[in-house]
N, C-alpha and C positions, 0 to 999 in steps of 0.2 A: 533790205538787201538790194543793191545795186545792179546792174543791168553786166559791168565787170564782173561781178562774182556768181550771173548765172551762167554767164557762156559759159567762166574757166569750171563751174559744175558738170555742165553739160557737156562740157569734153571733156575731161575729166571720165567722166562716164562713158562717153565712146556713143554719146545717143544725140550730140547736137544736131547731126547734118540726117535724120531720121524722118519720115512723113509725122507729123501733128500726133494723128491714132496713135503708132509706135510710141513716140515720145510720152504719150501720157500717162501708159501702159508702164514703161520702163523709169520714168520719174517715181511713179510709186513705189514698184519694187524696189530702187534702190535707197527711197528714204524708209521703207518697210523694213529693209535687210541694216540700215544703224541696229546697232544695238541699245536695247530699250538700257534704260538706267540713268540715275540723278549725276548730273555733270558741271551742277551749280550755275547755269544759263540758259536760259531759254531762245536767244538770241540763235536766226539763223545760221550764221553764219557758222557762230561757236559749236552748233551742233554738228555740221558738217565738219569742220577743225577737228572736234573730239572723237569725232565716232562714235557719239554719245545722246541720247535723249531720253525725254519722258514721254506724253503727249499731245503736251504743251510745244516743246522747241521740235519734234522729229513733224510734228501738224504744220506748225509756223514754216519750215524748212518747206515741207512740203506743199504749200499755199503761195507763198514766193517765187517757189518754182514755177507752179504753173499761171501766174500772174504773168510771170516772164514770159509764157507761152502765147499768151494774149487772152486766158482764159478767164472768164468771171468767177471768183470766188466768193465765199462768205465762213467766216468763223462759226464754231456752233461748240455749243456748250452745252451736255446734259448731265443733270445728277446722278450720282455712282456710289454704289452701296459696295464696300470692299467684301463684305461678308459674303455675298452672290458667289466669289470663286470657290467658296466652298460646300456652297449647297445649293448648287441651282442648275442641275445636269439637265439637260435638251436637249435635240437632234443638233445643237448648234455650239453650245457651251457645254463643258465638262467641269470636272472636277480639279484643281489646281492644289498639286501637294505639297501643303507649305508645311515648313516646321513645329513645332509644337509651341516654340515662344510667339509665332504670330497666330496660329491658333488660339491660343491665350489673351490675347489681344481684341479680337476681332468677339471672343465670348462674354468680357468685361465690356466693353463698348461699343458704342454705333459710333460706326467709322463711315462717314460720306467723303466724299470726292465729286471734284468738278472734271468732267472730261470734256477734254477737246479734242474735238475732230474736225472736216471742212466737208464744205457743202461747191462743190463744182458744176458748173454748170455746163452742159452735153447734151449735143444734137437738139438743142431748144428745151430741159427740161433739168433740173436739179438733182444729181444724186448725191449719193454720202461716201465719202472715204474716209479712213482711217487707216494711218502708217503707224499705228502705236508699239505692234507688239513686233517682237522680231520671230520669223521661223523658226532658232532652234529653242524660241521657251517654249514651244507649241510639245516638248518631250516632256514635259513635266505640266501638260494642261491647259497652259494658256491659248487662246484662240489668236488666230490672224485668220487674213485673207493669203491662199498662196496663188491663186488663179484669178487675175479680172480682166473682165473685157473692156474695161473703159470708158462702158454706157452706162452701166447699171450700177446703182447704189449695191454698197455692199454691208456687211454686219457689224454694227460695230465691233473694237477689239472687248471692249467688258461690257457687259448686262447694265444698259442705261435703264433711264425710267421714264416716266411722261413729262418731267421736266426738265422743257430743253429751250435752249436759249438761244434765239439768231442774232450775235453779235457784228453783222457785220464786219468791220475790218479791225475792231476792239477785243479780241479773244481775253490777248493779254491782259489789258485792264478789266475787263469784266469775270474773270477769274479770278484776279485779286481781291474784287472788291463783293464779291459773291463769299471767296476763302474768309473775309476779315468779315461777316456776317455773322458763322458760324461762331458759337458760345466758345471761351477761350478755352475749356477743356476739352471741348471737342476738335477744334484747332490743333492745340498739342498730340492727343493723339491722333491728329492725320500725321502730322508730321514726324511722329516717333516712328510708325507705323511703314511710310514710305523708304523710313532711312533703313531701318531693320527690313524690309522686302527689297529693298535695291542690291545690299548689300550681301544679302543670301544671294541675290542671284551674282551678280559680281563673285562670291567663291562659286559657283555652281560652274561659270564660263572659268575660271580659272584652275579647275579642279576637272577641267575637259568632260564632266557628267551632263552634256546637254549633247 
């Protein structure tokens, strides 16, 4: 993304002419508040255009951003076990009530996932952000963040594991090539899996139940 298409973001948002703190605060929230969902691009810019991402392009979007800001970033990558939204309740994570055909899904197979998020660097020391999920899936389960201070790492949006990856500025390709790793049936059902969850939630926003 071009140096043209963060200003016209940044006012766009009404946050260019903002102190550094504020802006970094408000860049999140508003790559947080996209709504989550497959938009067929991972590409900045696209995801901004659509109103649409996963967390891959809404992380990307939001790395660009503050790159623009003069900010040190790094990509990061950890493995994600889909079945966690359903049984893995904590002071932190809940319960996520998915349908019964992905229930189904998630009981015949081990469904992994590569998650991305970014690693920003503040006040001299590394934390974690993630704009993956949007507030209102947070009605039916899903975690965000709705409060940051802009210092402090925060949770991620799903139940990572201890495998985690610092891509530096490679998210994208090292996602790819971590995905084309996995056993080709395991592959397939990530990918069934994503399209059938995107797409529930797509009726969920469409049917005003969030």
């Amino acid at each position: 993304m071009d140096d043209v298409w963060r200003t016209k973001i940044l006012k766009a948002w009404g946050i260019d002419e903002l102190p550094l703190d504020q802006q970094v605060i408000q860049v999140f929230e508003h790559v947080r508040d996209i709504p989550f969902g497959r938009m067929g691009s991972r590409d900045p810019q696209h995801v901004y255009e659509g109103n649409k991402g996963t967390c891959s392009g809404k992380n990307f979007l939001l790395k660009a951003l503050y790159e623009g800001l003069g900010l040190e970033t790094e990509d990061m990558i950890c493995l994600q076990r889909w079945k966690d939204l359903t049984w893995f309740p904590d002071d932190t994570y809940g319960i996520v009530d998915l349908p019964n055909d992905l229930m189904h899904m998630l009981e015949r197979f081990e469904i992994v996932d590569f998650h991305n998020y970014v690693a920003v660097r503040r006040e001299g020391r590394w934390v974690v952000v993630d704009t993956t999920i949007d507030l209102p899936l947070t009605n039916v389960g899903f975690y965000t963040t709705e409060h940051w201070d802009g210092i402090s790492s925060m949770c991620l949006c799903f139940v990572g594991t201890d495998k985690v990856w610092h891509c530096g500025h490679r998210g994208a390709e090292k996602k790819a090539e971590l995905t084309s790793m996995l056993p080709q049936a395991m592959q397939d059902a990530r990918n069934h899996f994503l399209e059938r969850l995107t797409a529930w939630i797509d009726t969920l926003r469409e049917e005003g139940r969030m």
